[in-house]
GUVOTI-214257 format. One record per residue (C-alpha): x, y, z; residue number from 1. Coordinates in steps of 0.5 Angstrom, whole numbers, plus 500, padded with zeros to 3 digits. Each point is the difference from the previous one (the first is absolute). Last residue first. Layout:
# residues N
+-----+-----+-----+-----+
!   x !   y !   z ! pos !
+-----+-----+-----+-----+
!   X !   Y !   Z ! NUM !
...
+-----+-----+-----+-----+
//
This chain:
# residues 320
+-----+-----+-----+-----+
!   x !   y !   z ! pos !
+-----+-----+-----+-----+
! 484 ! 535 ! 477 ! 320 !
! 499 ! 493 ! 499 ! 319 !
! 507 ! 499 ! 503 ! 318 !
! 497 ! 503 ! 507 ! 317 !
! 494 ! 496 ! 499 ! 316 !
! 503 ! 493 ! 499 ! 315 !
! 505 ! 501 ! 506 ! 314 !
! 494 ! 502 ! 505 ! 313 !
! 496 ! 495 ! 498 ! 312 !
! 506 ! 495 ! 501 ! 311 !
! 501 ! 504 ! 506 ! 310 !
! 493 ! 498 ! 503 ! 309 !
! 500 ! 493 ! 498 ! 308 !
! 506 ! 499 ! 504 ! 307 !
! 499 ! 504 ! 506 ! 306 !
! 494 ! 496 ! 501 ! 305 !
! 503 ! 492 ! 498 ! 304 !
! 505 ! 504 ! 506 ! 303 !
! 495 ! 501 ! 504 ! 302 !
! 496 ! 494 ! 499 ! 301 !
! 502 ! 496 ! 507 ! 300 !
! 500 ! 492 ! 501 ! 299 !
! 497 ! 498 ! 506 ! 298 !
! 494 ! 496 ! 498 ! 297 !
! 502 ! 493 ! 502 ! 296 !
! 499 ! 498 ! 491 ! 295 !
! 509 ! 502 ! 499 ! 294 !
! 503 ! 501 ! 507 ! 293 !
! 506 ! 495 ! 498 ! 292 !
! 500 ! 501 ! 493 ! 291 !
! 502 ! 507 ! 501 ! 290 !
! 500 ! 502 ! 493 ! 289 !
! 505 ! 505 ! 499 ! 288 !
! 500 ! 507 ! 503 ! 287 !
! 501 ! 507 ! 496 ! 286 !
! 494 ! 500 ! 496 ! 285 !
! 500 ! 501 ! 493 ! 284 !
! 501 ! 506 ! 494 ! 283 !
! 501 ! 499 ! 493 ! 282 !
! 498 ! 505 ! 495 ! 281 !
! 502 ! 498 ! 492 ! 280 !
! 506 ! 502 ! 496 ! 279 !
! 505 ! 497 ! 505 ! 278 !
! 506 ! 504 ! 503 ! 277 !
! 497 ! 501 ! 507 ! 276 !
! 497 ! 495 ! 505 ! 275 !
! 497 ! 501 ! 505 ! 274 !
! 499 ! 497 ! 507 ! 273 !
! 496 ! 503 ! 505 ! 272 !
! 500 ! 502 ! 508 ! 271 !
! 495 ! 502 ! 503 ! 270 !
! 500 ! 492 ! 505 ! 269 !
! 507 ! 500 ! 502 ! 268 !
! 500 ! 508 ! 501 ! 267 !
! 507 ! 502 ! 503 ! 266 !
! 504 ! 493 ! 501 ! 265 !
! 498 ! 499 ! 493 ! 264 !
! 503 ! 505 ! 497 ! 263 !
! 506 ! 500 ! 504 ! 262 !
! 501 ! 492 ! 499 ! 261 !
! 498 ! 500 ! 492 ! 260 !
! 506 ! 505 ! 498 ! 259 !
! 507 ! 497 ! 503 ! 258 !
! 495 ! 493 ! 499 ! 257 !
! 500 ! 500 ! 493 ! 256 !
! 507 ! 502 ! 498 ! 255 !
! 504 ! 506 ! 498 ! 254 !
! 494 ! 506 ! 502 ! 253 !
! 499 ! 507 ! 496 ! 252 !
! 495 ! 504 ! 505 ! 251 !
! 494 ! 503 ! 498 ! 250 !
! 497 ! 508 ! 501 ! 249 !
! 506 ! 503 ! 504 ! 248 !
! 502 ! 504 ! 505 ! 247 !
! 494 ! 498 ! 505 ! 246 !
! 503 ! 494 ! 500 ! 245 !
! 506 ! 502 ! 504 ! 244 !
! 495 ! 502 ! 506 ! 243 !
! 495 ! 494 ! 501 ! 242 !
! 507 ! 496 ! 499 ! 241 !
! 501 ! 496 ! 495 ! 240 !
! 506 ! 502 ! 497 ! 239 !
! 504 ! 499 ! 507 ! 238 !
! 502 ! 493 ! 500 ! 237 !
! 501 ! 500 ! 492 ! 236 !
! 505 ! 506 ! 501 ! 235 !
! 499 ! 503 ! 493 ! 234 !
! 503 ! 501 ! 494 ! 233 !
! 498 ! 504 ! 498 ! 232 !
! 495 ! 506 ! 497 ! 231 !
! 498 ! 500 ! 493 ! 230 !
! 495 ! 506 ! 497 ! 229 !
! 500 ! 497 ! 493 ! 228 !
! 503 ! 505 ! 495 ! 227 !
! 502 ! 494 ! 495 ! 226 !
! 508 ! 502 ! 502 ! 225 !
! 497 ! 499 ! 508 ! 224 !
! 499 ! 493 ! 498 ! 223 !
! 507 ! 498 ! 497 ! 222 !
! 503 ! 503 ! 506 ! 221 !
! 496 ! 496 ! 505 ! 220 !
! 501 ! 494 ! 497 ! 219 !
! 507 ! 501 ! 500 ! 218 !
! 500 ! 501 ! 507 ! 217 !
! 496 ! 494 ! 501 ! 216 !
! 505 ! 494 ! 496 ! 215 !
! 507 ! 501 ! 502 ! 214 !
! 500 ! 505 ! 507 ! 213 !
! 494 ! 498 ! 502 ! 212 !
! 502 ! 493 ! 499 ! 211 !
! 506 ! 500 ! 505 ! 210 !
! 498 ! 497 ! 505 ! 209 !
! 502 ! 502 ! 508 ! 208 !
! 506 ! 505 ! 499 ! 207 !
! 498 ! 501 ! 494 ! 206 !
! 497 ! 508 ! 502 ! 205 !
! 498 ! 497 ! 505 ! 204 !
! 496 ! 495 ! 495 ! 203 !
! 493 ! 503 ! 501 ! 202 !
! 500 ! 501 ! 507 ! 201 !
! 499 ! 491 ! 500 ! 200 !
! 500 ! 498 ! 493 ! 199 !
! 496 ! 501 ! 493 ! 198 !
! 497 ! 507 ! 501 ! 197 !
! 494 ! 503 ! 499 ! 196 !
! 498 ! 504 ! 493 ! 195 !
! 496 ! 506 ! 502 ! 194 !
! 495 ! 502 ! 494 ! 193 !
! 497 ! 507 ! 500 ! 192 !
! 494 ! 500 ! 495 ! 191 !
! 498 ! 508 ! 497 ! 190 !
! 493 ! 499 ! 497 ! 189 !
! 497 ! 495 ! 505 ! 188 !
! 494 ! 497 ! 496 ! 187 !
! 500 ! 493 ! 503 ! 186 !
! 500 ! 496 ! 494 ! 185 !
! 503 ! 505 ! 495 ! 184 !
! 506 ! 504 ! 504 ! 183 !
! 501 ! 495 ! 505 ! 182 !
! 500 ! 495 ! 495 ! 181 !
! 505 ! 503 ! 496 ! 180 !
! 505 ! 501 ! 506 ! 179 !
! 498 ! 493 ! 502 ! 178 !
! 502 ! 498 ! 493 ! 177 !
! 507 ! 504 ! 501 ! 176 !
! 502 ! 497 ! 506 ! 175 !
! 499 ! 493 ! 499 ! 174 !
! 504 ! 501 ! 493 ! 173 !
! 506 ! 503 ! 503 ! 172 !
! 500 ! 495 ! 505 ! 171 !
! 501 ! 495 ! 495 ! 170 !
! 504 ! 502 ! 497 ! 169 !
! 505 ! 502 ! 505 ! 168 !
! 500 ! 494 ! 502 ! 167 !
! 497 ! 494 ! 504 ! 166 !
! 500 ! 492 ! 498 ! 165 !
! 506 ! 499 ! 505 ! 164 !
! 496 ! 503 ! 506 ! 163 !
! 493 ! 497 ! 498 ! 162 !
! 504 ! 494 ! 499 ! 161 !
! 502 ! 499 ! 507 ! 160 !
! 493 ! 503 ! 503 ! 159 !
! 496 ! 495 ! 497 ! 158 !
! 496 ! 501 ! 493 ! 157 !
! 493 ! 503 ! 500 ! 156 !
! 501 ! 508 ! 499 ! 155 !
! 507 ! 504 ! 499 ! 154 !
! 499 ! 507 ! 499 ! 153 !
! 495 ! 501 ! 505 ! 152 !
! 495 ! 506 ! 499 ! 151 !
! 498 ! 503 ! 507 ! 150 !
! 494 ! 505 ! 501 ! 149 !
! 498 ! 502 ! 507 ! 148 !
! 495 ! 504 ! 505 ! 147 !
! 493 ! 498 ! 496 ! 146 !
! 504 ! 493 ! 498 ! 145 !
! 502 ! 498 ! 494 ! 144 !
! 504 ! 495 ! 498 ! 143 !
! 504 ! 501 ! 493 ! 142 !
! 502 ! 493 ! 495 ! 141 !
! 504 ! 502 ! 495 ! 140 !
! 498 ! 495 ! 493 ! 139 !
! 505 ! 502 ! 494 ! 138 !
! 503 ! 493 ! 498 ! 137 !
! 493 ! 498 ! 498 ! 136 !
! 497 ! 505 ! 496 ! 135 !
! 496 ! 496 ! 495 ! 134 !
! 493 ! 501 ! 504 ! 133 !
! 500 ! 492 ! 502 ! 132 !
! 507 ! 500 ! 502 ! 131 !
! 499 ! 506 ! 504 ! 130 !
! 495 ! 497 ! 504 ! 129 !
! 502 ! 494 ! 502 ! 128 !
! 507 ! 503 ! 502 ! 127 !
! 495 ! 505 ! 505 ! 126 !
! 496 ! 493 ! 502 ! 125 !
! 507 ! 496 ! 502 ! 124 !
! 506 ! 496 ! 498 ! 123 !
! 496 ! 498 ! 494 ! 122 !
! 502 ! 493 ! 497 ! 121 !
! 493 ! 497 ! 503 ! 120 !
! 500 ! 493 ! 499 ! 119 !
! 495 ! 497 ! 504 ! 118 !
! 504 ! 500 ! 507 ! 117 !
! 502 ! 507 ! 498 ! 116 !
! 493 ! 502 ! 501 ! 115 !
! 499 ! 498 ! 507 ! 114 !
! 507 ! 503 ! 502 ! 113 !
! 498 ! 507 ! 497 ! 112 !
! 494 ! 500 ! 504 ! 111 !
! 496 ! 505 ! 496 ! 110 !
! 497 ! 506 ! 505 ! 109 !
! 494 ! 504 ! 496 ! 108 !
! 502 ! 505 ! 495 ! 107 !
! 497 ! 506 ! 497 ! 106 !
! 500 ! 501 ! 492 ! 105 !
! 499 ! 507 ! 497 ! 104 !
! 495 ! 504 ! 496 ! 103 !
! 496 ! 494 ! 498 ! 102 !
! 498 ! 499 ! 493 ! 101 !
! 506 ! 504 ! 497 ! 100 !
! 502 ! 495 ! 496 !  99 !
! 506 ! 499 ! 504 !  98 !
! 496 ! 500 ! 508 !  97 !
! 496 ! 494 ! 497 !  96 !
! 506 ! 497 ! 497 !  95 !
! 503 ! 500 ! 507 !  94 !
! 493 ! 498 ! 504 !  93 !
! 501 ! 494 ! 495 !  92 !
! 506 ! 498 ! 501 !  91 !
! 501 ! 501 ! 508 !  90 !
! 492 ! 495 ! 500 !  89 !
! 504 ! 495 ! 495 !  88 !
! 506 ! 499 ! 505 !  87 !
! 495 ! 500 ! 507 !  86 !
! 496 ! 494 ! 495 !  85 !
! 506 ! 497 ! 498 !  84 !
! 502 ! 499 ! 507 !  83 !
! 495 ! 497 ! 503 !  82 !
! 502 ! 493 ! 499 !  81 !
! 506 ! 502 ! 505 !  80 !
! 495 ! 501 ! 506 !  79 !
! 501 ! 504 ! 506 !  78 !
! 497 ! 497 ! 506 !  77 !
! 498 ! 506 ! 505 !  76 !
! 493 ! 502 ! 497 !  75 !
! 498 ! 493 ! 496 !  74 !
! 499 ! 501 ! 492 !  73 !
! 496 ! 497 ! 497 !  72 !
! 504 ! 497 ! 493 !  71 !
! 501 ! 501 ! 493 !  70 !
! 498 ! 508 ! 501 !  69 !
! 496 ! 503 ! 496 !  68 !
! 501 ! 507 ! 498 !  67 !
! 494 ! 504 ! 500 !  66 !
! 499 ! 508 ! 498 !  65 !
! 498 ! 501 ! 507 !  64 !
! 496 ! 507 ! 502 !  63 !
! 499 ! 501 ! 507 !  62 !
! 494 ! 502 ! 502 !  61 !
! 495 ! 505 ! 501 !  60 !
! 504 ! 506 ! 501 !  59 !
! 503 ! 498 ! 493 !  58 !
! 494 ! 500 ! 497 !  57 !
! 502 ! 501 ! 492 !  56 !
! 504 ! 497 ! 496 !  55 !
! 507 ! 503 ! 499 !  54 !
! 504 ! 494 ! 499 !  53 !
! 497 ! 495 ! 494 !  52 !
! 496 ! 494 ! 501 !  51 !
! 498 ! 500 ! 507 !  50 !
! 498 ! 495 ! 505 !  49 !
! 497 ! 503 ! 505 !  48 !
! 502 ! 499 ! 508 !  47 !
! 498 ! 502 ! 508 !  46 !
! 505 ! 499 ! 505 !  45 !
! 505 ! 495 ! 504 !  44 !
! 497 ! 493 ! 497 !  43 !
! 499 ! 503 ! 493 !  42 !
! 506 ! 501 ! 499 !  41 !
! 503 ! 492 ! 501 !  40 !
! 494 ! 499 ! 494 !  39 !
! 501 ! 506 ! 496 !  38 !
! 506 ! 498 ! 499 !  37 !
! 506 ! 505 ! 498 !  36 !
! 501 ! 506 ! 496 !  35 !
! 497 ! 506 ! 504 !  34 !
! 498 ! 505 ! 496 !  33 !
! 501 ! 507 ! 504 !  32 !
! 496 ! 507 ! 502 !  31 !
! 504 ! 506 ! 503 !  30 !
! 495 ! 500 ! 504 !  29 !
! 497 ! 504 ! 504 !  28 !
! 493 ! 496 ! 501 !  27 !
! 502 ! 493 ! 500 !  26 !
! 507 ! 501 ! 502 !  25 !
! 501 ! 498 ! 508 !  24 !
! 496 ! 494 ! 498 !  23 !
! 504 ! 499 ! 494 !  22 !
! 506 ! 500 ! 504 !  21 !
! 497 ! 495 ! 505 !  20 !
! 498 ! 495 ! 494 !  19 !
! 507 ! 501 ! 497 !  18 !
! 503 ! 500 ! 507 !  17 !
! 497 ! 493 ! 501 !  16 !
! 501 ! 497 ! 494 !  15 !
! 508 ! 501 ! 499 !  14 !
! 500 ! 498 ! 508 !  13 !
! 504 ! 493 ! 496 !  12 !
! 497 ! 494 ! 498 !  11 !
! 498 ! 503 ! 493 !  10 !
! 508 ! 504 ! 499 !   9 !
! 498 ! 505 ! 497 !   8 !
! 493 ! 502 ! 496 !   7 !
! 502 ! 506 ! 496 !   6 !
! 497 ! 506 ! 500 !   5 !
! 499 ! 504 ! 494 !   4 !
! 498 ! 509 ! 501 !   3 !
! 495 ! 503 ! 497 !   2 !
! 500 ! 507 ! 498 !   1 !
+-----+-----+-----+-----+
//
């Protein structure tokens, strides 16, 4: 099983870590394809340039199918004229995944702002990815940590309308494609679900907001009609406590940061971005670019890491 790697953004860390991932994986595995330039990848690691994914010698070098890029890319310097290499590596690995070619797709770090000065219409990789796989509308994003998994409801819009885009829907979905992600890509056969709170002690009983009242508690009810074993709401200042998590298995969250701050706060550099509800593996590292220490090898792999290995994990547990 081969998994596909795309490039990222070129003058991010995305070659470094892919260069030290492959060297942390030579000999284990789980062995990948990178989609990028062989060129700026050659510069960190040994390369050969394939023409299809699962070539063998893995532990010789990275296998690169290539993508050229309309300019050299400088560490630190992001350039929008590279933008339609990063876009055509992110649709290549996914036709890839799609046609069973690679058993998943791993991505490296975009810079969203670098793609949207080139016209790219998509709030972000996770949206991107729906379109392309026809499941737009359906992407949950869930971070996975060894001590945490969280789901946030709402993902890349302000935190103003992140509140008024939320409903009971909403949250209904959420829960029920993590529970069924649990059961199929994680292998845990009886999935506990604990949906957090909105407002400060949960609403007090609306006396400090009133949405659990009016959108989480009917959420709730709908869920336990499905048999899901549902628990909620939950205070958001005490769920994450090394005490509160171990009494479930992923926590519903309302907003983007409600569920990446406790995440990352416990293992910045463990945790991975997955993204349930498409038809192929998604896994990425749960960092950014960092343009400002890209080329001063600085940059950690560990993430890029985890990711690859629960990609390969994920594609395993489906395929049984």
């Amino acid at each position: 099983m081969t998994l596909a790697l795309t490039m990222g953004d070129p003058s991010g860390i995305g070659p470094e870590i892919t260069a030290a991932a492959w060297h942390a994986l030579r000999t284990t595995g789980p062995a990948f394809v990178a989609l990028a330039d062989p060129v700026l990848l050659g510069a960190h690691a040994p390369v050969r340039v394939v023409a299809h994914p699962g070539a063998a010698g893995f532990a010789d070098a990275i296998p690169v199918l290539p993508i050229d890029l309309a300019t050299r890319a400088i560490p630190g310097t992001p350039n929008p004229a590279n933008a339609a290499a990063i876009i055509a590596s992110i649709e290549q690995a996914v036709r890839l995944a799609q046609s069973g070619a690679a058993s998943g797709v791993v991505t490296n770090p975009i810079s969203k702002a670098v793609l949207k000065s080139a016209g790219f219409p998509h709030p972000g990789h996770t949206e991107f990815l729906a379109a392309l796989t026809g499941t737009a509308g359906h992407e949950i994003m869930m971070l996975v940590c060894p001590e945490l998994r969280v789901v946030p409801v709402t993902i890349h819009v302000s935190l103003r309308d992140a509140l008024d885009l939320l409903t009971t829907e909403k949250i209904v979905e959420a829960a029920r494609t993590a529970h069924a992600a649990l059961r199929r890509d994680f292998a845990i056969e009886n999935p506990r679900v604990a949906i957090a709170g909105l407002n400060p002690h949960a609403g007090e009983q609306g006396h400090m907001g009133t949405e659990e009242q009016l959108l989480i508690a009917p959420a709730i009810a709908a869920l336990r009609t499905q048999n899901i074993d549902v628990t909620g709401p939950w205070p958001p200042d005490t769920m994450f406590t090394a005490a509160a998590r171990k009494k479930y298995d992923v926590a519903i969250c309302h907003y983007h940061d409600q569920a990446l701050i406790p995440l990352k706060t416990l293992d910045m550099w463990g945790g991975v971005n997955v993204t349930l509800g498409l038809p192929i593996v998604r896994t990425s590292p749960d960092h950014g670019t960092a343009f400002d220490i890209a080329g001063a090898g600085q940059a950690n792999p560990a993430s890029l890491i985890a990711a690859l290995r629960l990609a390969d994990e994920i594609a395993r547990n489906r395929a049984r």
